[in-house]
C-alpha positions, 0 to 999 in steps of 0.5 A: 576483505571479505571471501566474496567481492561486494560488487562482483557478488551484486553483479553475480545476482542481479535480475536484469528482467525488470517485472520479475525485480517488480515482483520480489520488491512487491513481495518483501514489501507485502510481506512487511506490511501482512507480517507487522499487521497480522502479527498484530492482530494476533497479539490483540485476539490471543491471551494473555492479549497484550495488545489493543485496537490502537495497537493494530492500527500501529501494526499496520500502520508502520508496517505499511511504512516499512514495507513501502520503505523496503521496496519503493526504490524498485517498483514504487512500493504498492503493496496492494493489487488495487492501488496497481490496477489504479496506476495502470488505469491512470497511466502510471504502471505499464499493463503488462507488468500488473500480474507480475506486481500481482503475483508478488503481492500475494505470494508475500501475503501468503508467506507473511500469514504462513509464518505468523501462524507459525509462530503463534502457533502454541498460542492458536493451539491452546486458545482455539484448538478446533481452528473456529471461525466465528465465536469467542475464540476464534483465531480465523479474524487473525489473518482473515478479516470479518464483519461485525454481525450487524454489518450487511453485505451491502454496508460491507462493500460500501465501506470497503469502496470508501476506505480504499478511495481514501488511501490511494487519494491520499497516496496520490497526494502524497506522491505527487510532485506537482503538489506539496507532497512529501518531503524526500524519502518521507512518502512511506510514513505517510502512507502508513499514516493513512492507512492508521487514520482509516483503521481509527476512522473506519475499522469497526464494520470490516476490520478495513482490510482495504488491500486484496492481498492483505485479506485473500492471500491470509484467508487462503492460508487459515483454510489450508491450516484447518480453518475450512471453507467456513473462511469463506462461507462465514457473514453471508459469502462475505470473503469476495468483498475485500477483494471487490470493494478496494479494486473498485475503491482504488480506482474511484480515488484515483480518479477523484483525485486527478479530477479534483486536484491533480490535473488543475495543478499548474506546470508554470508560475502563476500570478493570482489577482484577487478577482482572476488568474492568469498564467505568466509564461516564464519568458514573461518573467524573465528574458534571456539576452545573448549575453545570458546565453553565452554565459550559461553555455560557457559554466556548462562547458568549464564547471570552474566558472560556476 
């Protein structure tokens, strides 16, 4: 047996206080997701270069899976501040629980950063001693994300509105159990699958940071490292764009999917001819005698006769 009881030491350190739960869950769960991703990226931009674009796109990708899977049981996995400003609008996050999801989701975007920086730090210092932003060694695109110099600041905020539509429409999907859904406990691989699909369909303007705390919380970071305000100044003032275009984003595909699918999902059976619908009312399909009653009450009440 070990020195200390499981059960009394779970009971010792317990948080009771349920958004400060929300906000250790939501920051593991950013700091899987920006550690594999950022780590990633870090194996792609630093030689020997051992890694490929499809290769970030995976980092993400089961990064996201990983950290949905780690703290969904507690405060449903976001991961993202834009996918909880959209749960909140919907109805489906208390609003005053969202700073605490907040402050959670970057904290753990912060300390992923921090300690992906560390350990590639020998490889930043011999590649880009001077800490650039912008050029061909520059490491700042590691943490942070970046346009292509063709994209314009408009182009830039429009993809990052379409590329966050898509994740929480998609998540939505997968998460409604009105719908087909995902099979138990299989919700966190297609959210990572998604998150894969839009960096192999829209990764080429913006590196598709789609998630506000996954760009700023790094971005801070590479600036209090060495990197400067350029992190910030750097393709026109683009930093605020990853920070706008997903909250924007998020919502619009809430919304979207609500209205396209999510509220016409029916509650009850429903029979379909071939030229109209009509809703059966389960009393319809079946009537429940005396007898039915006295039977069912009778199994509730002595589990034997089940």
């Amino acid at each position: 047996m070990g020195l200390i009881d499981g059960s009394t030491f779970k009971e010792k350190i317990r948080i009771r206080n349920i958004m400060i739960r929300e906000c250790f869950a939501e920051f593991l769960g950013t700091f899987l997701l920006c550690a594999f991703g950022c780590g990633s990226v870090a194996m792609f931009v630093i030689p020997p270069k051992l890694s490929s674009f499809v290769s970030v796109n995976l980092g993400w990708g089961f990064g996201a899976t990983m950290g949905v899977w780690a703290c969904g049981g507690v405060s449903g996995g976001h991961i993202n501040p834009a996918v909880t400003l959209a749960m909140a609008i919907i109805g489906k996050t208390p609003w005053k629980h969202i700073l605490a999801y907040w402050l959670g989701q970057y904290l753990g975007g912060f300390c992923a950063a921090a300690c992906v920086y560390g350990v590639y730090y020998d490889g930043i210092e011999a590649f880009d001693p001077e800490r650039t932003v912008t050029g061909e060694n520059a490491t700042a695109g590691i943490f942070g994300t970046y346009p292509q110099s063709y994209v314009s600041i408009g182009s830039a905020l429009g993809d990052q509105i379409f590329g966050t539509m898509l994740l929480v429409l998609c998540v939505m999907a997968l998460t409604d159990s009105k719908n087909m859904g995902a099979p138990n406990g299989l919700a966190p691989v297609g959210v990572g699958l998604v998150i894969m699909l839009i960096g192999l369909a829209f990764g080429a303007n913006c590196g598709y940071p789609i998630n506000p705390a996954r760009d700023l919380s790094p971005r801070i970071l590479t600036s209090i490292v060495g990197y400067g305000t350029e992190c910030y100044s750097a393709y026109d003032y683009y930093f605020w764009i990853p920070i706008v275009g997903p909250h924007i984003g998020a919502v619009c595909g809430a919304f979207a999917y609500l209205v396209l699918v999510g509220v016409h999902i029916p509650d009850i059976e429903q029979h379909y001819d071939d030229d109209s619908k009509k809703d059966i009312n389960l009393s319809e399909l079946h009537e429940v005698g005396d007898d039915d009653m006295k039977y069912n009450q009778k199994c509730t009440n002595d589990p034997t006769k089940l």
